[in-house]
N, C-alpha and C positions, 0 to 999 in steps of 0.2 A: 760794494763788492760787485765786481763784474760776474756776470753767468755767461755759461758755453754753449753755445748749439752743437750738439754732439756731430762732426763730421766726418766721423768713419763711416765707411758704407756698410750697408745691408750684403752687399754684394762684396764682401773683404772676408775672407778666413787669415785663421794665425796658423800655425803649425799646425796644429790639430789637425786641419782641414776643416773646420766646422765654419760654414759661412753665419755672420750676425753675432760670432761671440764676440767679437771684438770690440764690436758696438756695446753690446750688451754690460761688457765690463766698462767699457768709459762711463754707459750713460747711469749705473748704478754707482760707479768712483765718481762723478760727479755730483749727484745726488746726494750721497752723503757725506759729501762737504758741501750743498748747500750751494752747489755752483753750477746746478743744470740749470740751463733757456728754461723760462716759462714755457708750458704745454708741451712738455716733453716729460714721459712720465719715467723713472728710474729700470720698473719693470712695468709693462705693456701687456695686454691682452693678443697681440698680434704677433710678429716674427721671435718678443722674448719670451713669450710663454710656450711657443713652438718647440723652440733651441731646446729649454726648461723640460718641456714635456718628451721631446725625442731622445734627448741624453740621458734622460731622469732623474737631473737636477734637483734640489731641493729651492723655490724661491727661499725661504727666510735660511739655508745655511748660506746660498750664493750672498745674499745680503750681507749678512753676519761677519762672512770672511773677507769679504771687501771695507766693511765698513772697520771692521777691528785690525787688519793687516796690511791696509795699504797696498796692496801687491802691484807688482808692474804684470803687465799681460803678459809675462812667460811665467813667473810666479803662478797669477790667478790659472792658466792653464794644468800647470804642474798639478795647482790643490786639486781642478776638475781630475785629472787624470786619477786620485787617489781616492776618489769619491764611492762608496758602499753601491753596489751595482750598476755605477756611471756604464752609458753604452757606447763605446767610440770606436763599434767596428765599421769597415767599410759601407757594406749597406745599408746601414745607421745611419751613418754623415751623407751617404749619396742620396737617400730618401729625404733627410731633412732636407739639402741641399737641391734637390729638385723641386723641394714643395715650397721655400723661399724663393727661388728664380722664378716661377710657374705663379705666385700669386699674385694675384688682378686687383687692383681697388674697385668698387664699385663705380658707376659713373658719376653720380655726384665728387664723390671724392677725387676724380682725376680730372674734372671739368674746373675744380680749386683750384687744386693745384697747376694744373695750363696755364688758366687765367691769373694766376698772381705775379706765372712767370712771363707773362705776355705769348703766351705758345699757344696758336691754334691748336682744336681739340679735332683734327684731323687725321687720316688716314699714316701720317709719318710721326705723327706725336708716340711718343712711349704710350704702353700699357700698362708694362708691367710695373708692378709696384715698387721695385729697388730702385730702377730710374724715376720714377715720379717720386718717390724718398727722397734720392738725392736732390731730383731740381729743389721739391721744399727743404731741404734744409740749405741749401746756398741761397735760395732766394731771404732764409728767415737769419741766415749770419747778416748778408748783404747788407738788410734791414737793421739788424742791431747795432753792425759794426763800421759797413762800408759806404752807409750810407750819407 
């Protein structure tokens, strides 16, 4: 059985406007078929625990209802939308959304990731961490699939 490196970006919203849910529902619908890349965790301590934390999500209902309903991402939106004190006003999504665009990996973690992609850790390299997300996961498809 093939597995996926989840290649939606951190930097993608759906309708919502919520940036990283979208990722979030793949790499959790992937997970629970069994079909996420190694080292990709379903839910994460980082941007999915964010999303989780600023909507007010429940980690194990979002599990639950992915894992039991299959939903396509206007579906699983739908369910968020009808979620017991879900937050999806303006300031809400523009605070999460600033604080995903605005997060930095530390320097070890972004001197990895350059160097896997062959990118000097220079003055024009990305910082932030939705661009240094993405180089790793094209660099980690690359490797599984295109290489």
């Amino acid at each position: 059985m093939n597995t996926y490196v989840p290649l939606i970006s951190s930097g993608v919203a759906g309708p919502l406007g919520v940036l990283h849910l979208p990722r979030l529902w793949l790499k959790v619908s992937l997970e629970q078929r069994g079909l996420l890349a190694p080292g990709y965790p379903g839910i994460g301590k980082g941007y999915d625990q964010m999303v989780l934390d600023a909507l007010g999500l429940n980690k194990d209902a979002v599990v639950n209802q992915i894992k039991s309903q299959r939903p396509t991402y206007a579906q699983f939106e739908a369910w968020v939308k009808k979620q017991p004190g879900v937050k999806l006003d303006k300031a809400t999504i523009d605070k999460l959304n600033g604080a995903i665009r605005g997060y930095i990996h530390d320097d070890a973690t972004r001197k990895g990731i350059l160097g896997a992609s062959g990118i000097p850790d220079d003055p024009s390299a990305p910082r932030d961490a939705v661009n240094l997300n993405n180089l790793d996961d094209w660099y980690e498809f690359h490797q599984a699939v295109l290489k």
